[in-house]
C-alpha positions as CSV (number, residue, x, y, z in Angstrom):
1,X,4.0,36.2,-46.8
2,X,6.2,37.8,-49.4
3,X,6.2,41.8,-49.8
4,X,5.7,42.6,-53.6
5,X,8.8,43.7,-55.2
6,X,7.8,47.6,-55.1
7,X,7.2,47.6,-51.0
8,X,11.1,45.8,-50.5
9,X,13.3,47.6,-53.2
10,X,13.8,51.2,-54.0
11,X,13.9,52.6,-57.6
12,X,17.5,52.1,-58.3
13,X,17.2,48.7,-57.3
14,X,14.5,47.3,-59.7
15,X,15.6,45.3,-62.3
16,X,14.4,46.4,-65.8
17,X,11.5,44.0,-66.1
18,X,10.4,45.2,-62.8
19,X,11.0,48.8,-63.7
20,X,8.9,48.1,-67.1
21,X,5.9,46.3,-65.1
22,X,5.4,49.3,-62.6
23,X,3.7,51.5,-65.4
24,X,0.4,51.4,-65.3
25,X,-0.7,51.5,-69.2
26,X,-2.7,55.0,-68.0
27,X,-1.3,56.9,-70.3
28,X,-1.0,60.0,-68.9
29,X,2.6,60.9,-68.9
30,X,2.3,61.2,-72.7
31,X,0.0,64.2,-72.7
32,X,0.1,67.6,-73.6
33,X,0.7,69.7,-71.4
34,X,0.3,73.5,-70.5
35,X,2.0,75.7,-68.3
36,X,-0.1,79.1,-67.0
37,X,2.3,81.8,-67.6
38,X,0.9,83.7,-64.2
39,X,0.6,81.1,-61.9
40,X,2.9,78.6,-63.2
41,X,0.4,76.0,-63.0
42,X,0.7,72.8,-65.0
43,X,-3.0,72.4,-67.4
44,X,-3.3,68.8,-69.1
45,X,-5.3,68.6,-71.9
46,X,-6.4,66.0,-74.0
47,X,-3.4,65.9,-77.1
48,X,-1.0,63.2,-76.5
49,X,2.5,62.7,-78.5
50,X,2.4,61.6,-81.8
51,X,3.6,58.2,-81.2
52,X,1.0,57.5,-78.4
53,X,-1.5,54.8,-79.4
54,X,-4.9,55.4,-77.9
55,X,-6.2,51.9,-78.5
56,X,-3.2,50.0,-76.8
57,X,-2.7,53.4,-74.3
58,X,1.1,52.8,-75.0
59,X,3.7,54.1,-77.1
60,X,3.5,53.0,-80.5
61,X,7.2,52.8,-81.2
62,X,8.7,52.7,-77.3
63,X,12.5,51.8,-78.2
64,X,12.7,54.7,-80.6
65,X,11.0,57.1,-78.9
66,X,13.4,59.1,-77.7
67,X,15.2,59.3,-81.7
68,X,11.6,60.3,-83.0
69,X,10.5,62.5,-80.4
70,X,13.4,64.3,-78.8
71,X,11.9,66.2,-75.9
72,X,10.8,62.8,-75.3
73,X,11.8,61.9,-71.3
74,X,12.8,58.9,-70.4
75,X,12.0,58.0,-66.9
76,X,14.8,56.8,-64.9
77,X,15.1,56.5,-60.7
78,X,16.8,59.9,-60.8
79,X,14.4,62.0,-62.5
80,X,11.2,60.5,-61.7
81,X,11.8,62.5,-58.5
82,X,12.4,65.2,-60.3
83,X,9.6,66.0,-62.5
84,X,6.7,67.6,-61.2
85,X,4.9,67.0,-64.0
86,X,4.4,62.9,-63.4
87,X,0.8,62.3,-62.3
88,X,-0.1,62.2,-59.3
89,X,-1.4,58.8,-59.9
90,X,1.6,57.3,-61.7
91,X,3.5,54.2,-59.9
92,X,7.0,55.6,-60.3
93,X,6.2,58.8,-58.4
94,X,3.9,56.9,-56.1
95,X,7.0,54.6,-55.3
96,X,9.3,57.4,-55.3
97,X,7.5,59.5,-52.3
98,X,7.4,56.3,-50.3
99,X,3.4,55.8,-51.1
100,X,1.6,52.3,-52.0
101,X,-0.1,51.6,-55.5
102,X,-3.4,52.3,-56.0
103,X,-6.0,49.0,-56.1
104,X,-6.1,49.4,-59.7
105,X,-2.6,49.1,-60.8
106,X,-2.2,45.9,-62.4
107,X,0.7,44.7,-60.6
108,X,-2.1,44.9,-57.0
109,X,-4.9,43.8,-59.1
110,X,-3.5,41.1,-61.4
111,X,-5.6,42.6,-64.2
112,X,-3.7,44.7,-67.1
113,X,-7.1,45.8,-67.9
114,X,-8.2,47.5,-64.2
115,X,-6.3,51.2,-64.9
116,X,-8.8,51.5,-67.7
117,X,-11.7,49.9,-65.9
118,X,-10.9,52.1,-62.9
119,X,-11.6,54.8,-65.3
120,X,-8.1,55.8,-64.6
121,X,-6.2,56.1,-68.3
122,X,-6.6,57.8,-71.2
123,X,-7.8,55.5,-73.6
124,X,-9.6,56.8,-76.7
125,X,-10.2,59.7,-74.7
126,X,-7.6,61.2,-76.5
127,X,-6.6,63.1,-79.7
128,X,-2.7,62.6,-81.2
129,X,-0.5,66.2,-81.5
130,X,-0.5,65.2,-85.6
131,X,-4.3,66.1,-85.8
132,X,-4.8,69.4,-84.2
133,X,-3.2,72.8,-84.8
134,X,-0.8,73.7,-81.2
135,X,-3.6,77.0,-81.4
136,X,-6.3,74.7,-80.5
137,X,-4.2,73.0,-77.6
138,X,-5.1,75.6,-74.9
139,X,-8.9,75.1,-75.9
140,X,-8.2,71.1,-75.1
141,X,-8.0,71.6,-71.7
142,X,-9.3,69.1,-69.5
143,X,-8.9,67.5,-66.1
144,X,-8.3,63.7,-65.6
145,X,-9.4,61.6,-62.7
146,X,-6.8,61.1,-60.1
147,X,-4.9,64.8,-61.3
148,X,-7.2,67.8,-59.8
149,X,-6.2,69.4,-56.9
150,X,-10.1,68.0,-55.6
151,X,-9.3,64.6,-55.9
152,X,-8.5,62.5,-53.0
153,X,-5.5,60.4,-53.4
154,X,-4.5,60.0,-49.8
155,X,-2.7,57.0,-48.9
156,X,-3.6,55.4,-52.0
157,X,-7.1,55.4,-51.2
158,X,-8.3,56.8,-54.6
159,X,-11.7,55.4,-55.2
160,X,-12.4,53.2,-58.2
161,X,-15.0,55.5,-60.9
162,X,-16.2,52.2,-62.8
């Protein structure tokens, strides 16, 4: 039998489409986040980019992002080894360290619908940057399954919550 793409190719070697199909739809990569100033630990909260679409759990104007949202970073096999920042949980750092998808990524399940069944996205669980003052971000701090330092993610092992 025939390995899926993402267990016989590296990064650099994906072809766009492939590239495209390894997100997830979580979400997560578009939110807020905090940095403590003492410990240097990252906090996620709940605010997502303005252009993030809490319905669809995708960017609402992906080709222009990066023209209307500057600090905007577009993921490429380079730097999604070097951001910290990705989740845990994300297919592109999975990939990247040599781990296996998780049973709910679509591409394992054959479902576009199992990240958010998993309980694993962000889906209207979130609020856009447009309505809420960056005072109230630090009070929108929250953990997401899959991201806490509790979580087991071992081998891809992450147990579905739905």
């Amino acid at each position: 039998m025939t390995q899926p793409f993402w267990k016989m190719k590296t990064l650099s070697q994906l072809s766009k489409p492939e590239w495209e199909s390894l997100c997830d739809g979580c979400g997560k990569c578009c939110l807020i986040q905090l940095e403590d100033e003492d410990s240097g630990m990252r906090l996620h909260t709940d605010v997502t980019c303005r252009l993030f679409n809490a319905d669809t759990c995708r960017c609402g104007d992906y080709t222009n992002r990066k023209i209307r949202v500057p600090d905007c970073v577009i993921l490429d096999p380079v730097n999604v080894t070097q951001l910290d920042w990705m989740p845990r949980t994300c297919a592109y750092r999975l990939i990247a360290e040599g781990k296996d998808l998780y049973d709910w990524h679509p591409l394992v399940s054959g479902d576009p619908m199992s990240v958010h069944n998993a309980g694993m996205s962000i889906r209207n669980q979130v609020v856009s940057e447009d309505d809420v003052t960056e005072a109230e971000w630090e009070d929108r701090i929250v953990e997401w399954p899959g991201e806490g330092d509790d979580d087991e993610l071992e081998d891809g092992d992450l147990e579905d919550e739905a």
